[in-house]
C-alpha positions as CSV (number, residue, x, y, z in Angstrom):
1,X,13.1,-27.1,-9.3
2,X,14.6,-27.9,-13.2
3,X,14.1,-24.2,-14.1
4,X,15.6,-25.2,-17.4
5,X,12.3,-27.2,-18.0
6,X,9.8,-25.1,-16.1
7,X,11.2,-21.7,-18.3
8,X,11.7,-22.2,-21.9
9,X,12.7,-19.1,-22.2
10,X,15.6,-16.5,-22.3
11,X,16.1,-12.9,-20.9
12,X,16.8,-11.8,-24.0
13,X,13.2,-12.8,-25.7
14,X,11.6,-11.8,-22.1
15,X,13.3,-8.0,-22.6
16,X,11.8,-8.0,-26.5
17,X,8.4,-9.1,-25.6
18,X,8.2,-6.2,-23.2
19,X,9.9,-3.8,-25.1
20,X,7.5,-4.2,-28.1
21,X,4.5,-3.8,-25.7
22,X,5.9,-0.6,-24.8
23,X,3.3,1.8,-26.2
24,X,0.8,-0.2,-25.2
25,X,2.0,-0.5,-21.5
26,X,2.0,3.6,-21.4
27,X,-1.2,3.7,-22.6
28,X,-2.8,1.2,-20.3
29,X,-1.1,3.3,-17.4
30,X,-2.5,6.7,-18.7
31,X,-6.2,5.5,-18.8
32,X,-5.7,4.0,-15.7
33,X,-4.5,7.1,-14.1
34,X,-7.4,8.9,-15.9
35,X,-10.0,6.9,-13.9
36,X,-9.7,8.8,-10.4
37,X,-9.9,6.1,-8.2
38,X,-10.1,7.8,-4.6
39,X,-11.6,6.2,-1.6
40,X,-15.1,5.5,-2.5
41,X,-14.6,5.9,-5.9
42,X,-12.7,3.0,-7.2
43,X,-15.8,1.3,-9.6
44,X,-14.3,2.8,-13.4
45,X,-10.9,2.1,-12.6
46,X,-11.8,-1.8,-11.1
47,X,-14.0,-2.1,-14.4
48,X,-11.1,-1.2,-16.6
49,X,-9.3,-4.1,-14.9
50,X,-12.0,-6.3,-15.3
51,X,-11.9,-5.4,-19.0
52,X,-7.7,-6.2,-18.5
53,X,-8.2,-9.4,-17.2
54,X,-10.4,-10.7,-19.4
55,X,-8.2,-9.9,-22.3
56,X,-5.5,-12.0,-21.1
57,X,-8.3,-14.6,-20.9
58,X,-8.5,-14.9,-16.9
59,X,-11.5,-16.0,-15.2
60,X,-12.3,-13.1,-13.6
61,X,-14.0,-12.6,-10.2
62,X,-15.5,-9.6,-8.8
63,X,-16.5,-9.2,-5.4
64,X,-17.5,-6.5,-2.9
65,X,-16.1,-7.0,0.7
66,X,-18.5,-8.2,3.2
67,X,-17.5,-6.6,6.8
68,X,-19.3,-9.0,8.6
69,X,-16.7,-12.0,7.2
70,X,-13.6,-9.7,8.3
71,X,-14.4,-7.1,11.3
72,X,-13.5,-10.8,13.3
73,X,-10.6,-11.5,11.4
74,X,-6.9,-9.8,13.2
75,X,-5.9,-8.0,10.6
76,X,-9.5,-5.7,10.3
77,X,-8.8,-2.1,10.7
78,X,-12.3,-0.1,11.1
79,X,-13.8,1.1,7.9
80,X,-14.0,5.0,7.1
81,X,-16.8,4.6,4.7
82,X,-19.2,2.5,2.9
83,X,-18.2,-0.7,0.5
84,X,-21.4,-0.8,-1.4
85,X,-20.8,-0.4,-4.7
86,X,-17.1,-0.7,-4.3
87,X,-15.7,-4.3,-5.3
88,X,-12.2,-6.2,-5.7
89,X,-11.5,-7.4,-9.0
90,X,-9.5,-10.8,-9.2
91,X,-8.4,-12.9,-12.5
92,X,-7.7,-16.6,-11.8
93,X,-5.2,-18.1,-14.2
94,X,-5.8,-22.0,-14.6
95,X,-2.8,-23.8,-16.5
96,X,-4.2,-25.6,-19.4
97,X,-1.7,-28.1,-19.7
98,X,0.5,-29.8,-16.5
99,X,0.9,-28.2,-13.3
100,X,4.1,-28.1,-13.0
101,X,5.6,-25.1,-10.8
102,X,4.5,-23.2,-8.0
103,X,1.2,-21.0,-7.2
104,X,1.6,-17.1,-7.0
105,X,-0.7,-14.1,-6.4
106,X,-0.1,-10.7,-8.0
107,X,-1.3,-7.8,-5.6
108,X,-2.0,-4.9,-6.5
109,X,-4.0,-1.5,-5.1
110,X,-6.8,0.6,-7.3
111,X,-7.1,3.1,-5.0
112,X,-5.4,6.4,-4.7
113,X,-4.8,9.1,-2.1
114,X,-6.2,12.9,-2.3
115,X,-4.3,15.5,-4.4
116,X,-4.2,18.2,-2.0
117,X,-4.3,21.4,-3.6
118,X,-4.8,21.3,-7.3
119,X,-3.6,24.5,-8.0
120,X,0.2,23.1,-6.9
121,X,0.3,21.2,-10.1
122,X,2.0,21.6,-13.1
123,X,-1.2,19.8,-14.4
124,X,-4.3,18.5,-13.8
125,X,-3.2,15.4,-11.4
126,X,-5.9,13.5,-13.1
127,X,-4.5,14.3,-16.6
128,X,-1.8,12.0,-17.4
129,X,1.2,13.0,-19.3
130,X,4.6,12.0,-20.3
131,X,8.0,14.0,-19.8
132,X,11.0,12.1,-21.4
133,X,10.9,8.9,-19.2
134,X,8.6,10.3,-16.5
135,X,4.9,9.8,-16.8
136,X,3.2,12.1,-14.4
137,X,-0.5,11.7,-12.7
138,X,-1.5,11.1,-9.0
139,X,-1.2,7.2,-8.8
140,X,0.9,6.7,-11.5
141,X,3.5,5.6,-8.9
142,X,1.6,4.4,-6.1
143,X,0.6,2.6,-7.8
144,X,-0.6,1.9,-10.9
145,X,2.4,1.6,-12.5
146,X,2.9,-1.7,-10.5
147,X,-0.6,-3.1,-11.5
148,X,0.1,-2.3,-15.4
149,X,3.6,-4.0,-14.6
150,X,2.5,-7.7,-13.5
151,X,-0.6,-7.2,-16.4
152,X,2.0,-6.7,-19.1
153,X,4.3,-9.4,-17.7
154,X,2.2,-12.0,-18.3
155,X,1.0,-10.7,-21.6
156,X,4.3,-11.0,-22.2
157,X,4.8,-14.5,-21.8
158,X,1.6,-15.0,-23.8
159,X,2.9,-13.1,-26.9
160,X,5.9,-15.5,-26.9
161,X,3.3,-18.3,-26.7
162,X,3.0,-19.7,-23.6
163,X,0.8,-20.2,-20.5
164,X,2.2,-20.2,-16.5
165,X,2.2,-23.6,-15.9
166,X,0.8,-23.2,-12.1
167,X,-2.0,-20.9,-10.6
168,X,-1.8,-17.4,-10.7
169,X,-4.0,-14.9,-9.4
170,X,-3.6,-11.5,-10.5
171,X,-5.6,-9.0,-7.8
172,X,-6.3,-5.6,-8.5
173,X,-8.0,-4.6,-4.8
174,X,-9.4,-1.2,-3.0
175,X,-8.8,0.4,0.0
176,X,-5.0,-0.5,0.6
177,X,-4.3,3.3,1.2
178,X,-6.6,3.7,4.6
179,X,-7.3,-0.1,6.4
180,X,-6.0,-2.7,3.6
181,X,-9.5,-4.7,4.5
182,X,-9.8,-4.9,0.1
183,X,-6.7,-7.2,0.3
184,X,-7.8,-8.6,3.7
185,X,-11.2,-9.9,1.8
186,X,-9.1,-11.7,-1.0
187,X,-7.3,-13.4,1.8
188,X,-10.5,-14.4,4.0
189,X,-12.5,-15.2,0.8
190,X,-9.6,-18.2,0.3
191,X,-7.1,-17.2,-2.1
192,X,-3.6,-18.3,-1.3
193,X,-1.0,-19.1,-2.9
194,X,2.6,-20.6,-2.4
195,X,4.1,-16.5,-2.7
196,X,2.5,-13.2,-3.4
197,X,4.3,-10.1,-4.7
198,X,3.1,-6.7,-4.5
199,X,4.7,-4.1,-7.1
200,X,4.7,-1.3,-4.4
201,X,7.2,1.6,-6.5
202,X,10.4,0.7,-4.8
203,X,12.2,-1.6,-7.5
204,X,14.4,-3.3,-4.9
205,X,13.0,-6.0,-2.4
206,X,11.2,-4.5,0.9
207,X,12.5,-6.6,4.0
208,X,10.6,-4.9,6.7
209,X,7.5,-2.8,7.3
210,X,6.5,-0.7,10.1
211,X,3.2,-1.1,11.8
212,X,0.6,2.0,11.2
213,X,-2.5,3.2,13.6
214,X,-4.6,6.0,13.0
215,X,-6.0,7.2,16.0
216,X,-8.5,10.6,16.6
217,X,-8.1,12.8,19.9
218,X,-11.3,15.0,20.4
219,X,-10.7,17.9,22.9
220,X,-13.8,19.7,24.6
221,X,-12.6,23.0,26.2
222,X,-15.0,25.5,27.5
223,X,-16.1,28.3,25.6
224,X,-16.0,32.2,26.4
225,X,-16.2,35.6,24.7
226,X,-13.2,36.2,23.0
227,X,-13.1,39.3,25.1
228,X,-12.0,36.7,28.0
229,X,-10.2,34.6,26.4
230,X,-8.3,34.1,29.6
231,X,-11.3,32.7,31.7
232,X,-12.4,30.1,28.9
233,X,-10.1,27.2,28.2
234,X,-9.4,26.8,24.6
235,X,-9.9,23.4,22.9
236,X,-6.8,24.1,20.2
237,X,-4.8,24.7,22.7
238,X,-5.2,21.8,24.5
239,X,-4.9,20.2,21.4
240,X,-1.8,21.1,21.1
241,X,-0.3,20.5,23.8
242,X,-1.3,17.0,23.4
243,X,0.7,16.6,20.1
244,X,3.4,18.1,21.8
245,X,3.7,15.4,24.3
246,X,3.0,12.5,21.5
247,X,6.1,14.0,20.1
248,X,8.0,13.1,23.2
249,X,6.8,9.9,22.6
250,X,7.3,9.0,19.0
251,X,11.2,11.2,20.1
252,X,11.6,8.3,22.6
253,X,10.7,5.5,20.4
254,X,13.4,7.0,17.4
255,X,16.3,6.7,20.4
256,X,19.1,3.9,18.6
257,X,18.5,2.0,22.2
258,X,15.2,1.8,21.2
259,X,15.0,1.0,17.4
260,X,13.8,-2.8,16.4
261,X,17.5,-4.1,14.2
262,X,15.9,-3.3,10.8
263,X,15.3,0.1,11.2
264,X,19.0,0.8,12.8
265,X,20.2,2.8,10.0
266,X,17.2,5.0,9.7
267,X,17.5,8.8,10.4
268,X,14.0,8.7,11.8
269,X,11.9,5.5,11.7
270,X,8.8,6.2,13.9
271,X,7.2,9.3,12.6
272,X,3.6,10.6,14.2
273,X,2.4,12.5,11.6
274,X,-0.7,15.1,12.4
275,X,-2.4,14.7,9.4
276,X,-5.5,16.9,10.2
277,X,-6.3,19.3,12.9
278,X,-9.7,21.2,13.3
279,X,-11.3,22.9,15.5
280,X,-13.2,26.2,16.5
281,X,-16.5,27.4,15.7
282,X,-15.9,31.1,15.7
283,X,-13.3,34.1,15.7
284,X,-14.5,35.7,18.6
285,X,-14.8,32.7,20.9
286,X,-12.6,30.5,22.7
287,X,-12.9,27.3,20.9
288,X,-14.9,24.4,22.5
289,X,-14.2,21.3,20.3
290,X,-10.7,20.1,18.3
291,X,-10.4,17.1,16.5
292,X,-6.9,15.4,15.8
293,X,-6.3,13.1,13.9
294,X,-2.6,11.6,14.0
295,X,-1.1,8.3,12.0
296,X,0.9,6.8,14.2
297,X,4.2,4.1,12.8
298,X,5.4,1.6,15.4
299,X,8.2,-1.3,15.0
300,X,7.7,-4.5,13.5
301,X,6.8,-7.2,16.7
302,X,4.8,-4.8,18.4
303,X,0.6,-5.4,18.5
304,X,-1.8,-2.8,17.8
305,X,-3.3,-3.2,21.6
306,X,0.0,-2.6,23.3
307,X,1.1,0.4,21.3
308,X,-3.3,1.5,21.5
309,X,-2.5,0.8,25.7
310,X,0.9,2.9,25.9
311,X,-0.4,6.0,23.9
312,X,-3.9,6.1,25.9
313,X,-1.8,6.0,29.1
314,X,0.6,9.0,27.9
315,X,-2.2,10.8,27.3
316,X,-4.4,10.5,30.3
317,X,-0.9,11.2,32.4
318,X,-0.7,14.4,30.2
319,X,-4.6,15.3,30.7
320,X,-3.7,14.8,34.5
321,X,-1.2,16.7,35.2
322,X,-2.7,19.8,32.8
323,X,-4.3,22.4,35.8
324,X,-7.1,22.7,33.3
325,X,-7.6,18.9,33.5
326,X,-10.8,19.2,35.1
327,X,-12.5,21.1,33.0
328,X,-11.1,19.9,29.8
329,X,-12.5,16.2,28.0
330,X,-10.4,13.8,26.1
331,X,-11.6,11.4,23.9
332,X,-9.7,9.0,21.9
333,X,-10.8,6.6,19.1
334,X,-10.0,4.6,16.2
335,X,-10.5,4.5,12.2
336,X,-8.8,3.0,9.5
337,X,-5.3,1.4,9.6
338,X,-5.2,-0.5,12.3
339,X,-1.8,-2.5,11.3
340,X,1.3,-4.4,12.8
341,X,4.7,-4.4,10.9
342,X,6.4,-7.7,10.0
343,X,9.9,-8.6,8.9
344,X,10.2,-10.3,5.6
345,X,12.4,-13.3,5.4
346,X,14.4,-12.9,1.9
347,X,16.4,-16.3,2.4
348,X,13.1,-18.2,1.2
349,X,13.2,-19.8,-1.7
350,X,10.5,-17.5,-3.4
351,X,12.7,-14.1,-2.7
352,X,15.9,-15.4,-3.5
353,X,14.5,-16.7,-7.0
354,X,12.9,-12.7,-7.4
355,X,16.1,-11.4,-6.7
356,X,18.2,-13.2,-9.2
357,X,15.3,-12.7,-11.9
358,X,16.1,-8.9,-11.1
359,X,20.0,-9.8,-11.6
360,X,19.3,-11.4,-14.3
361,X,17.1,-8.7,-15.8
362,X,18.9,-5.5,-14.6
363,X,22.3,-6.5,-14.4
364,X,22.9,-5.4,-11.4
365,X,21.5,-6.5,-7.0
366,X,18.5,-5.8,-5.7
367,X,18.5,-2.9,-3.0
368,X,16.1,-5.0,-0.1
369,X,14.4,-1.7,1.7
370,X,12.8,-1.6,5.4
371,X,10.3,0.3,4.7
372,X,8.6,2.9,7.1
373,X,5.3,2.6,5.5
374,X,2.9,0.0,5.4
375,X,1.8,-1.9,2.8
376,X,-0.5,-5.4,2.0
377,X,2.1,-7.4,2.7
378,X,1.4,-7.6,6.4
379,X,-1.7,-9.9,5.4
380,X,0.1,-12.6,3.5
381,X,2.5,-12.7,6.0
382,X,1.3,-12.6,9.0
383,X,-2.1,-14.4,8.4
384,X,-2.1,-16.4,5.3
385,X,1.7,-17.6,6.0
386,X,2.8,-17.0,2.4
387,X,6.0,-15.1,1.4
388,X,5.7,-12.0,-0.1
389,X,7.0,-8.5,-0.6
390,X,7.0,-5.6,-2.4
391,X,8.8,-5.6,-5.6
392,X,7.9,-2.7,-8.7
393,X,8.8,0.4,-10.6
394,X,10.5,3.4,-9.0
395,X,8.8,6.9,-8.9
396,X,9.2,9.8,-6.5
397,X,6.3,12.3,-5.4
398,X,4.0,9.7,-4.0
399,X,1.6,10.9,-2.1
400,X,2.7,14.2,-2.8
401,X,2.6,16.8,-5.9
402,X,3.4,16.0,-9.6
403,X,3.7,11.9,-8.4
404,X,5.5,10.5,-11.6
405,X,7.0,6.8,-12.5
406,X,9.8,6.3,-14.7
407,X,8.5,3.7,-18.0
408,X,11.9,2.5,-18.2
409,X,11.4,1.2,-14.5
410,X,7.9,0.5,-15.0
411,X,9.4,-1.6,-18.2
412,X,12.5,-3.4,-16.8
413,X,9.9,-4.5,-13.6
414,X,7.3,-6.2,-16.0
415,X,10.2,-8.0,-17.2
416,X,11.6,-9.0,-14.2
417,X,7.9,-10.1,-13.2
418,X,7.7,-12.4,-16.4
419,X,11.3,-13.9,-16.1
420,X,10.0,-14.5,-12.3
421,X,6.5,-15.9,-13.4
422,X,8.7,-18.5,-15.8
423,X,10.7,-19.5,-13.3
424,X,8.4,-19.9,-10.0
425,X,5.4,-20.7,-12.0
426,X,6.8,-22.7,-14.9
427,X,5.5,-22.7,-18.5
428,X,3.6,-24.5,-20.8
429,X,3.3,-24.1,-24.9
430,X,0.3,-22.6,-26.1
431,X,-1.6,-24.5,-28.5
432,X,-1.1,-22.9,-32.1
């Protein structure tokens, strides 16, 4: 590829384009944060983007996902609630001129996780603010910041007056943070492209990504007085003592003899986190029902049946060799994330061009991150055979209390993003 001729343009006027729009790119992330975009509750957040991609003059295409196209599809992780009402938002960029470069898509999640306890903010997590370089708000990181990012970039490259000179499509999708089926519906509905890049908040280059399961355990025990607590058999106890033996499990699978390469470094890889446990009915009985309900990572190369197949058989060995086993029922089940890990391959063309836009733009290498978490990226590479990875501004707190972004990150990305849009995509003039 000539990049001389595809990208008419210089870091330099890339860094003042973006620095101009500064104000404006804070402002855009604080109403975006301000629209509370938990599960289910996505539609004034997806309409401000609708409102964003028009603006930059995108032919923009809204759609709600239809679970009958994907519950076939490999990738489908069972949905947790309804998707009426709840749409992706997707703005198509057609060069005007020649096509000239290659295609890309822009990923990017609307939907948030819970706050947890309000009370454990400094402020209202809905309220955004900004400290010094820090703007603070649940999503700002994780990851809103990363949306606002590849909006501005392309702004951007209008403001110096020109167009991509290939297809872009800029995707702004819902539920990413509990079955990834909004970005799964993009890909089944036929966009593709020749790479995708998701501005996740790590600003360096993810290489890997663990597989994620959620999985439910529901415990019936049998119920007595309080007063004989001994004769009953207690649901939460049971309960526990099933965690307790998935911890041997997800202990064996963190061994170094048992790590996959990418993850060798890693203080602890596989984590089985017991995200909710309930259970009981009252204080003066033995409880007769517990519900768990665990999110499970597992190495890249590994399918969602095997690892399914060698928990369910830990488990019934534990309920069998419990004395209580035969009064005590174990049910197991599965909602949300049902997701394999994948390895990224950063000697492709479309990486090694991101990371020397980020050398060229930061003065300095890309950190490439295996990352323990999931993310979208699994669906472009492992079904719609496009490189990808996660690529965007760096923030701490995610997913937990006071989540902030740095701007100056959030800034330096966007640039990055544009230098990376010239290059891969190519340019042409606008007309005057």
């Amino acid at each position: 590829m000539d990049t001389a001729t595809l990208a008419p343009v210089t870091e330099s006027e890339i860094l003042a384009a973006v620095d101009v729009q500064r104000g404006e790119a804070v402002a855009f992330l604080q109403d975006l944060v301000a629209h509370p975009s938990l599960l289910g509750r996505e539609a004034l957040a997806q309409a401000l983007m609708k409102r964003q991609f028009g603006r930059l003059g995108l032919a923009v295409h809204e759609f709600g996902i239809d679970e009958d196209k994907i519950r076939s599809h490999p990738g489908y992780s069972p949905s947790i609630v309804s998707y009426e009402g709840r749409s992706n938002v997707i703005g198509v960029h057609e060069p005007r001129g020649a096509i000239r470069g290659q295609s890309l898509i822009l990923n990017g999640h609307i939907d948030v996780v819970p706050v947890g306890a309000d009370k454990l903010w400094s402020r209202p997590p809905f309220e955004p603010h900004v400290e010094g370089d820090r703007l603070y708000g649940r999503g700002a990181a994780d990851m809103k910041a990363g949306i606002v990012a590849y909006t501005m970039a392309l702004r951007a490259l209008q403001r110096l007056g020109f167009e991509p000179a290939a297809k872009v499509i800029a995707q702004s999708v819902i539920e990413e943070e509990c079955t990834g089926n909004g970005a799964l519906a993009c890909l089944v509905e036929g966009y593709t492209a020749d790479a995708a890049i998701i501005p996740e908040p790590f600003e360096g280059l993810m290489s890997a990504q663990m597989g994620v399961m959620w999985m439910t355990i529901d415990v019936h025990g049998v119920p007595v007085h309080a007063a004989y607590a001994h004769t009953g058999i207690s649901a939460i106890d049971f309960g526990h003592y099933l965690v307790g033996e998935l911890r041997k499990l997800e202990a064996q699978w963190n061994r170094p003899e048992c790590r996959h390469p990418m993850y060798c470094t890693h203080d602890h890889p596989v984590n089985f986190n017991l995200g909710r446990f309930a259970g009981g009915e009252w204080t003066s009985s033995v409880s007769t029902h517990c519900r768990i309900d665990m999110r499970l990572g597992f190495y890249p190369g590994r399918s969602c049946a095997d690892v399914r197949a060698e928990v369910e058989a830990l488990l019934k060995r534990a309920h069998e060799a419990h004395p209580a086993r035969g009064s005590v029922r174990v049910d197991v089940s599965y909602q949300g994330f049902q997701a394999e890990g994948c390895v990224v391959d950063l000697q492709g063309s479309a990486m090694q061009q991101l990371m020397q836009c980020h050398r060229d733009i930061a003065g300095s290498q890309a950190q490439t991150i295996a990352s323990t978490a999931t993310t979208d990226v699994r669906f472009f590479h492992l079904y719609g055979h496009i490189p990808a990875t996660c690529y965007g501004p760096y923030g701490e707190n995610i997913h937990g209390i006071d989540e902030w972004v740095s701007i100056a990150s959030m800034q330096r990305v966007t640039a990055v993003l544009a230098l990376f849009i010239a290059r891969w995509c190519g340019l042409n003039r606008l007309p005057a």
